[in-house]
Structures are given as C-alpha cells and as structure tokens.
PATOR-746844 format. One record per residue: residue in three letters; y, x, z of N, C-alpha, C in turn. Coordinates in pm, whole numbers, plus 50000, padded with zeros to 5 digits. Each point is the difference from the previous one (the first is absolute). Layout:
N
+------+-------+-------+-------+-------+-------+-------+-------+-------+-------+
| type |  n_py |  n_px |  n_pz | ca_py | ca_px | ca_pz |  c_py |  c_px |  c_pz |
+------+-------+-------+-------+-------+-------+-------+-------+-------+-------+
|  ALA |     Y |     X |     Z |     Y |     X |     Z |     Y |     X |     Z |
...
+------+-------+-------+-------+-------+-------+-------+-------+-------+-------+
end
This chain:
125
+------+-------+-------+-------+-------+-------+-------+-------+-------+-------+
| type |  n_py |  n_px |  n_pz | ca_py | ca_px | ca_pz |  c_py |  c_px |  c_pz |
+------+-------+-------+-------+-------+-------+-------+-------+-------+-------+
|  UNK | 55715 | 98620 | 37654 | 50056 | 49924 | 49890 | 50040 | 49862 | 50051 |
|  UNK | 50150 | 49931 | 49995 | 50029 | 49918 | 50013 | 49947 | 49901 | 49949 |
|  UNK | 49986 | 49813 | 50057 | 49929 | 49908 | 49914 | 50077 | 49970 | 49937 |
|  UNK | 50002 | 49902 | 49904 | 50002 | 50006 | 49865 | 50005 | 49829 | 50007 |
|  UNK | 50033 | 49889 | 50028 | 49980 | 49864 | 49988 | 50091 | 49971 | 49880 |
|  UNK | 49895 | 49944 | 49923 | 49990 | 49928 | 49896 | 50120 | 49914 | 49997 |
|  UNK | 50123 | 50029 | 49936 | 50101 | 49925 | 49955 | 49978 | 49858 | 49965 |
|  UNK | 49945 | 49932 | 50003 | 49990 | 49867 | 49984 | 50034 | 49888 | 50082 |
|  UNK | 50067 | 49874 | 49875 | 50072 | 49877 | 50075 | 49853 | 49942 | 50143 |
|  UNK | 50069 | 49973 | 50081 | 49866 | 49928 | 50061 | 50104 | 49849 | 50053 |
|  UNK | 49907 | 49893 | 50024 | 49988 | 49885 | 50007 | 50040 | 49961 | 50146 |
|  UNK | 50023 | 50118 | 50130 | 50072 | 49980 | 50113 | 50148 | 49925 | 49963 |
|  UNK | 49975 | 49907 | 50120 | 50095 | 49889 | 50034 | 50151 | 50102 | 50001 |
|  UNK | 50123 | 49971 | 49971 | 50098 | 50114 | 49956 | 50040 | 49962 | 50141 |
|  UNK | 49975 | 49898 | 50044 | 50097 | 49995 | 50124 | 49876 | 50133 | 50129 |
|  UNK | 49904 | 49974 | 49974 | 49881 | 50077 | 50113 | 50046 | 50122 | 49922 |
|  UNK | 49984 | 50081 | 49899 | 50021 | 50120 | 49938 | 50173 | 50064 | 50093 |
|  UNK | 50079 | 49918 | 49972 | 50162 | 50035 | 50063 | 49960 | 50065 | 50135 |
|  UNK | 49919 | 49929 | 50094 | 49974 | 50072 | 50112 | 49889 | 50142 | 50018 |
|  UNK | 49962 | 50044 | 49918 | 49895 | 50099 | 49981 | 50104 | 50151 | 50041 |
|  UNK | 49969 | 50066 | 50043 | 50061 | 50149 | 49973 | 49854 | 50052 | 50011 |
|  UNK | 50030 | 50071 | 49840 | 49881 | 50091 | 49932 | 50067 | 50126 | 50056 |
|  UNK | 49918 | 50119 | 49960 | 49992 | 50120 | 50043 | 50024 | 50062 | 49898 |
|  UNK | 50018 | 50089 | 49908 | 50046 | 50084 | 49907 | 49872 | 49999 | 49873 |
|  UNK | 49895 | 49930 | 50017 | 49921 | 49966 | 49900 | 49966 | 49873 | 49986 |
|  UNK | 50094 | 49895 | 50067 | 50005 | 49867 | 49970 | 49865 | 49955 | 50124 |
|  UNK | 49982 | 50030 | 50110 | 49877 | 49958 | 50083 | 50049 | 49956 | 50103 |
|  UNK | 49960 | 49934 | 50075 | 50012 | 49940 | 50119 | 49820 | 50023 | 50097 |
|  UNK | 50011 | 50043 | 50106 | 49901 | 50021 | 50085 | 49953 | 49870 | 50078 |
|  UNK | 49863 | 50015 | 49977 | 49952 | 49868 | 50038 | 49890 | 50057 | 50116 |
|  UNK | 50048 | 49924 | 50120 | 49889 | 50017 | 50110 | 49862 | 49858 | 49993 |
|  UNK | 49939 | 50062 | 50016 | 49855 | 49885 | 49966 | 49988 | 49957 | 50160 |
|  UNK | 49997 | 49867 | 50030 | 49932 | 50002 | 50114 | 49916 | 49843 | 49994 |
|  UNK | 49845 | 50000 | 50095 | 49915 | 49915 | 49980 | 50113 | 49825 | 50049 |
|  UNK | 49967 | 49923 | 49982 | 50074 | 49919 | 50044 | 50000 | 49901 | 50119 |
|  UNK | 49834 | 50032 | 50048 | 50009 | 49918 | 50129 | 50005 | 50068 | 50112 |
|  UNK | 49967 | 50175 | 50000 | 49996 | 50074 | 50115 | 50078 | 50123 | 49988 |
|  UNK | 50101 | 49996 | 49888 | 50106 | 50080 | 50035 | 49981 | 50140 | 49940 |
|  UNK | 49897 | 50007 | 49982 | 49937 | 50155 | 50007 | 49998 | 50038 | 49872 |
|  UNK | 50105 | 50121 | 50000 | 50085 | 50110 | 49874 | 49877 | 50041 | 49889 |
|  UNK | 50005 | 49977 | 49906 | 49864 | 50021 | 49908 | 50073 | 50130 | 49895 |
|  UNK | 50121 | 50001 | 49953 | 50041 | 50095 | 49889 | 50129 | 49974 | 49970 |
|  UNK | 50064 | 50099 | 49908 | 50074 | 50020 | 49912 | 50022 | 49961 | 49913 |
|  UNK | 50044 | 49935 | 49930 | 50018 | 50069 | 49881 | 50162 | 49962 | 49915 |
|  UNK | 49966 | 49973 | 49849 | 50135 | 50031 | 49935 | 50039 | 49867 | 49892 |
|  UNK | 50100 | 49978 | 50003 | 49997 | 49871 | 49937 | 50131 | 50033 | 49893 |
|  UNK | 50033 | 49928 | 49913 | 50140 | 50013 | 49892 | 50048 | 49817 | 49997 |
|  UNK | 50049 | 49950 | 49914 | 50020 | 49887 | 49983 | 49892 | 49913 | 49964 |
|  UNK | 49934 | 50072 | 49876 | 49903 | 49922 | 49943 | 49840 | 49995 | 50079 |
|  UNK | 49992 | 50099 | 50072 | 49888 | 49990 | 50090 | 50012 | 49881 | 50113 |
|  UNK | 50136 | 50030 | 50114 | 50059 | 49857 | 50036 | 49937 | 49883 | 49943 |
|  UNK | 50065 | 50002 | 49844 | 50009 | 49901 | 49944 | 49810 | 49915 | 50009 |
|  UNK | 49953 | 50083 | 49983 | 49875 | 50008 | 49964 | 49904 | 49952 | 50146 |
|  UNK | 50014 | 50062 | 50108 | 49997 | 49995 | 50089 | 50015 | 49813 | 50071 |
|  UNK | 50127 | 49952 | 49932 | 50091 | 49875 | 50093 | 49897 | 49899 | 49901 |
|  UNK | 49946 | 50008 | 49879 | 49982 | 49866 | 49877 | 49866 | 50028 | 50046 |
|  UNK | 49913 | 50102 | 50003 | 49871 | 50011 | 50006 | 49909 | 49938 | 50126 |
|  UNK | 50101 | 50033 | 50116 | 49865 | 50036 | 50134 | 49931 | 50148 | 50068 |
|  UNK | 50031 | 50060 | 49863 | 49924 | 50122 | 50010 | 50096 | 50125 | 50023 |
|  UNK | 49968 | 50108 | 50084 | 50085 | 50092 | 50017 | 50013 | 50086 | 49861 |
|  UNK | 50097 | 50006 | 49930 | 50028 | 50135 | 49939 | 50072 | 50100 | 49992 |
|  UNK | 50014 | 50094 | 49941 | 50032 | 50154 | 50035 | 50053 | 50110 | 49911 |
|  UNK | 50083 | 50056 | 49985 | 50011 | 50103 | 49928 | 49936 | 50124 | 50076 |
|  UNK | 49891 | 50067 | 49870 | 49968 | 50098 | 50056 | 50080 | 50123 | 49955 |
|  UNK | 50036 | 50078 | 50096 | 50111 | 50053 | 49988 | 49870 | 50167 | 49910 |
|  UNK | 49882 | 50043 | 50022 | 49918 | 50076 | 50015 | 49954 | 49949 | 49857 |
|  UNK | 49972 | 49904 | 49955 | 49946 | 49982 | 49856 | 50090 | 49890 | 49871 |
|  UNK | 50126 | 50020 | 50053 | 50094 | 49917 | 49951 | 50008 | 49910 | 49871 |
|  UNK | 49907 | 49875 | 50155 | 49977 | 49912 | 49939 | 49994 | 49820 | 50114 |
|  UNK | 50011 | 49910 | 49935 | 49955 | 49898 | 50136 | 49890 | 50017 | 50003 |
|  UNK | 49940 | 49938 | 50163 | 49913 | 49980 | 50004 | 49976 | 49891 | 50091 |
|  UNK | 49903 | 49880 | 50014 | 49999 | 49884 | 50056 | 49899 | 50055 | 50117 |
|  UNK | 50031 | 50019 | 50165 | 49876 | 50041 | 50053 | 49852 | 49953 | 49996 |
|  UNK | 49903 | 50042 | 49966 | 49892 | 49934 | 50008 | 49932 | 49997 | 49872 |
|  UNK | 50047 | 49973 | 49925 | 49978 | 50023 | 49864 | 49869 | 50073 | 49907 |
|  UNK | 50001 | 50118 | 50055 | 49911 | 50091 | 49984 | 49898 | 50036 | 50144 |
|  UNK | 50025 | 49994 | 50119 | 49932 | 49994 | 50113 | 49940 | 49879 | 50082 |
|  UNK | 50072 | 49905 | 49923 | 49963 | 49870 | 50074 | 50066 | 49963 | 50185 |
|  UNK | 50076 | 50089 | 50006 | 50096 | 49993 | 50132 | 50089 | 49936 | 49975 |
|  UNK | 49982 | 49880 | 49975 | 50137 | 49923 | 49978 | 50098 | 49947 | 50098 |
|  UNK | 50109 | 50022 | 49949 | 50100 | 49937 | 50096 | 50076 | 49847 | 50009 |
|  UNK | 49985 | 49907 | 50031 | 50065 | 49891 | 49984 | 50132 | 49967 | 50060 |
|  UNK | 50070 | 49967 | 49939 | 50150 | 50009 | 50089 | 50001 | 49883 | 50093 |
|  UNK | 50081 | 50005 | 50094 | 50013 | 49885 | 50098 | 50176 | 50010 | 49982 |
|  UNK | 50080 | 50058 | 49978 | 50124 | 50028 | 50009 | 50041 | 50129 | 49990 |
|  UNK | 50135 | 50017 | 49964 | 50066 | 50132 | 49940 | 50136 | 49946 | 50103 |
|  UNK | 50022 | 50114 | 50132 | 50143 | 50023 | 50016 | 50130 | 50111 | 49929 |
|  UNK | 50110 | 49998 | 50040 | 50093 | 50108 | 49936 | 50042 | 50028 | 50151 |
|  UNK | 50041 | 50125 | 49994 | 50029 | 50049 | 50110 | 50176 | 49983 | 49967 |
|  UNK | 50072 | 50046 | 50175 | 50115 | 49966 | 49970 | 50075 | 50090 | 49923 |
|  UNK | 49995 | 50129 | 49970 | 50093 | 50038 | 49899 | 49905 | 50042 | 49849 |
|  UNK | 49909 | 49890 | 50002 | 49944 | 50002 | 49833 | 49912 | 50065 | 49953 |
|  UNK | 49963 | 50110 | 50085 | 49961 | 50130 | 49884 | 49839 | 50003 | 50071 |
|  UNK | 49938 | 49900 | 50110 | 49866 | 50019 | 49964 | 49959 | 49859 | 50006 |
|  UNK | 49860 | 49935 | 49968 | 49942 | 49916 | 50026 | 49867 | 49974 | 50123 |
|  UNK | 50013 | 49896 | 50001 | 49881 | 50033 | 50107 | 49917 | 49837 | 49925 |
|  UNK | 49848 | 50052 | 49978 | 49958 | 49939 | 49907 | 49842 | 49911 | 50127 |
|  UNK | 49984 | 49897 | 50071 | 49899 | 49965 | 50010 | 49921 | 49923 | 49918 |
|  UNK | 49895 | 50086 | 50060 | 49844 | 49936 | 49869 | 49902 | 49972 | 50089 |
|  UNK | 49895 | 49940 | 49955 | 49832 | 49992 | 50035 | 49953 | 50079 | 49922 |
|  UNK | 49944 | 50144 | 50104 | 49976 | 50129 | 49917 | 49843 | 49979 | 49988 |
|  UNK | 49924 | 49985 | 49912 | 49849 | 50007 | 49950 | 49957 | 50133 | 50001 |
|  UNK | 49904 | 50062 | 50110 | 49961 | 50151 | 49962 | 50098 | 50112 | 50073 |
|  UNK | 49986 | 50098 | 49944 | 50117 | 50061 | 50024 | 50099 | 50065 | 49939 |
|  UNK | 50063 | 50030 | 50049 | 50202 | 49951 | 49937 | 50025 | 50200 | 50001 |
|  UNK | 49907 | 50063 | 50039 | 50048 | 50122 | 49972 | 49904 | 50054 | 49871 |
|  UNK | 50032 | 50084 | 49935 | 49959 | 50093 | 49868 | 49891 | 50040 | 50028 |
|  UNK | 49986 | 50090 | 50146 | 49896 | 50060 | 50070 | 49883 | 49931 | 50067 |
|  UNK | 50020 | 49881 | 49960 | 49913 | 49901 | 50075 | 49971 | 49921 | 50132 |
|  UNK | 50116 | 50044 | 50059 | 50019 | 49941 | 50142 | 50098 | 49875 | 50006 |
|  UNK | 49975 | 49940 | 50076 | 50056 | 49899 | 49999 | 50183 | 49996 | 49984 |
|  UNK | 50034 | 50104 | 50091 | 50168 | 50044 | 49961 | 50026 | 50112 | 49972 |
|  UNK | 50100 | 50038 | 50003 | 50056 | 50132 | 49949 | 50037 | 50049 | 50088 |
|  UNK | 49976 | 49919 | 50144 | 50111 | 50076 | 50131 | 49902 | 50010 | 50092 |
|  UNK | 49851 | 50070 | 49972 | 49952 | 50066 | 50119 | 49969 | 50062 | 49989 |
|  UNK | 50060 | 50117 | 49897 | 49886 | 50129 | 49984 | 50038 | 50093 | 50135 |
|  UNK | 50178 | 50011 | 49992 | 50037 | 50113 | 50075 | 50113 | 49924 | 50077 |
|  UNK | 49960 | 50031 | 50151 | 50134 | 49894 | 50113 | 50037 | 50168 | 50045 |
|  UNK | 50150 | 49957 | 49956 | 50081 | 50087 | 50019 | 50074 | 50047 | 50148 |
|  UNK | 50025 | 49843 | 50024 | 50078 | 49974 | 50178 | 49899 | 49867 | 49997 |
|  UNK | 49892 | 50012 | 50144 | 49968 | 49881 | 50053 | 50093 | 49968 | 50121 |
|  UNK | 50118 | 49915 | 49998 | 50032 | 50005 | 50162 | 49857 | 49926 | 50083 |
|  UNK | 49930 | 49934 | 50014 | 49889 | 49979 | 50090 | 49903 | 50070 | 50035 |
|  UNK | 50034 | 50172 | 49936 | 49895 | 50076 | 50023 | 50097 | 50102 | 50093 |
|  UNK | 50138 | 49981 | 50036 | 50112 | 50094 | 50038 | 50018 | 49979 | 50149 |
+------+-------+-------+-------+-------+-------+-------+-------+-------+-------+
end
C-alpha cells in the first residue's frame, strides 16, 4: 500500500520547498548521519512539513511511511536526535540530515541501521 502524506499547507520556506523533488507520495529521503564522526545512522522519510519541523525545532522529524504519521525521533524511545545541520543534495531529491544521535538511531536497537548485513567489504577482498 502506497503512503498516503497528509495533504497539508506546511510552513517550509517556498523558496527551500522549490528545490525539493518529492517522489510520487510527496517524500524526500533523508540519510541520518552522526555529526562529528561521519558515521551513517539511518533512513528515513521526510515531506515538507516534517522538513519544516525538523529546520524550527532542532529535532529530527519524520514521516512514517509504516504508521502514517510524523514522528519526532526519540520521542517515545528516548533516542533523540539533535540536528547540527540539514544538507540538499545536488539534484534535490535526498537530504542528508546531521545530528547528535542519543542511544541508538536504529528500531532494532543498535546503534545504526548499517551493520547488520555487509554486502561488499572491499577491505576484506
């Protein structure tokens, strides 16, 4: 089942919104990464108003694409994310979001989302 984002005006800057390319349910992909050591923490999914939410707060937020709804990380787990800065990539369509990740930044409880399974190590080749 396709997501579903909530038709609503959001409060993104029209000039920052112009550069966005959403995806066919209004999302833009957001890479999480810690902010002083680089190191890839997650995914996730953003619309305008999450952005929006995201740039005024401090705090990372999210469309959950799985319970369609926002959600502010941390919130309910206490893994909070603090933003340090939000880039745009050059043709728009993802973000790359650094934070000071509190805890851990994956669902499963690990600190990221990118060590369950290494697919290609070149240093193991």
């Amino acid at each position: 089942m396709p997501s579903r984002v909530p038709a609503t005006a959001s409060a993104l800057a029209p000039d920052v919104a112009a550069l966005l390319k959403r995806d066919a349910d209004g999302l833009v992909a957001a890479v999480v990464q810690q902010w002083d050591s680089g190191e890839v923490l997650m995914v996730g999914w953003m619309d305008d108003e999450a952005l929006h939410r995201t740039l005024t707060t401090g705090r990372a937020t999210y469309w959950s694409r799985s319970r369609q709804e926002y959600w502010v990380k941390g919130d309910t787990s206490g893994h909070v994310q603090h933003v340090h800065g939000v880039r745009l990539d050059c043709d728009g369509d993802a973000l790359l979001v650094s934070v000071d990740q509190t805890g851990a930044a994956c669902h499963t409880g690990d600190r990221t989302c990118f060590d369950a399974r290494v697919l290609l190590d070149a240093a193991a080749s």
